[in-house]
N, C-alpha and C positions, 0 to 999 in steps of 0.2 A: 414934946418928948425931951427927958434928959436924957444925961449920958448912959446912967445905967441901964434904962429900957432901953436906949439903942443896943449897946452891948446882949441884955437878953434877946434880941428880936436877931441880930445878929447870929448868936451862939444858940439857938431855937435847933431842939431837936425837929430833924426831917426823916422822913420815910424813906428810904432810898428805892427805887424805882423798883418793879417786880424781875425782869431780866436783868438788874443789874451787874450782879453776879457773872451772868452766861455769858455777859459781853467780854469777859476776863475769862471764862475759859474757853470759848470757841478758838477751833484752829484757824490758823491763818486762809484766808480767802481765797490764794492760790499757792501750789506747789511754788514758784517760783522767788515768790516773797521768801520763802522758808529757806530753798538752796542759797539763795543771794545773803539772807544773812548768816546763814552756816557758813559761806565763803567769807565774807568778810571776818567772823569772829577766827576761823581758821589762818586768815591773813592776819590780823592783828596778832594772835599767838606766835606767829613766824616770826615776827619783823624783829622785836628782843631778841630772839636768835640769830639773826643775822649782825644784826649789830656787834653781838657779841663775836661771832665769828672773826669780822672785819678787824673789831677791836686788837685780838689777839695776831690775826695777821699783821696786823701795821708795830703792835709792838715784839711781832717778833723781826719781821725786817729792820727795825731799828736797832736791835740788841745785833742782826744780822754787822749791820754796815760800823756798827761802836766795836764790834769783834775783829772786822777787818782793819780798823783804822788800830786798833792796837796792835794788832799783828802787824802792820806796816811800821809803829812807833818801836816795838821792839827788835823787827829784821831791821832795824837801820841804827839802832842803838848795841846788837852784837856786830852787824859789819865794822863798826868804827870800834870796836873791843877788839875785834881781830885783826884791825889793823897797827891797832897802838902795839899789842902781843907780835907780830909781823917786825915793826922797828925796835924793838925791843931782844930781839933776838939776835 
């Protein structure tokens, strides 16, 4: 045999079995199989939420702690304004 007839014996139309079909639409064999992946696909939906939650949390606490640090650069930058104002009087 050459290539080509491997290729047709290969690419050879088949029959496809008589229940083939019904094996693709039968229900799952138990309740249980069914709830277990309704949870897991219900878990995967969640988890990008959470993430996103956290995300926002973390960068709000950071804008939190860069808001305090500038409020501490500036109460220390008018004390020493009110002090020069203070000898200056």
């Amino acid at each position: 045999m050459n290539l080509e007839d491997d290729l047709r014996f290969a690419l050879r139309r088949v029959e496809a079995p008589v229940d083939f079909a019904a094996t693709f639409r039968k229900p799952p064999s138990s309740g249980r199989s069914y709830y277990a992946t309704a949870a897991a696909v219900a878990l995967l939906a969640l988890i990008p939420i959470g993430i996103q939650e956290y995300r926002e949390r973390r960068q709000g606490e950071t804008a939190k702690e860069e808001l305090k640090l500038a409020m501490h650069v500036a109460s220390g930058k008018l004390q020493h304004t009110r002090e020069l104002m203070r000898k200056n009087q």
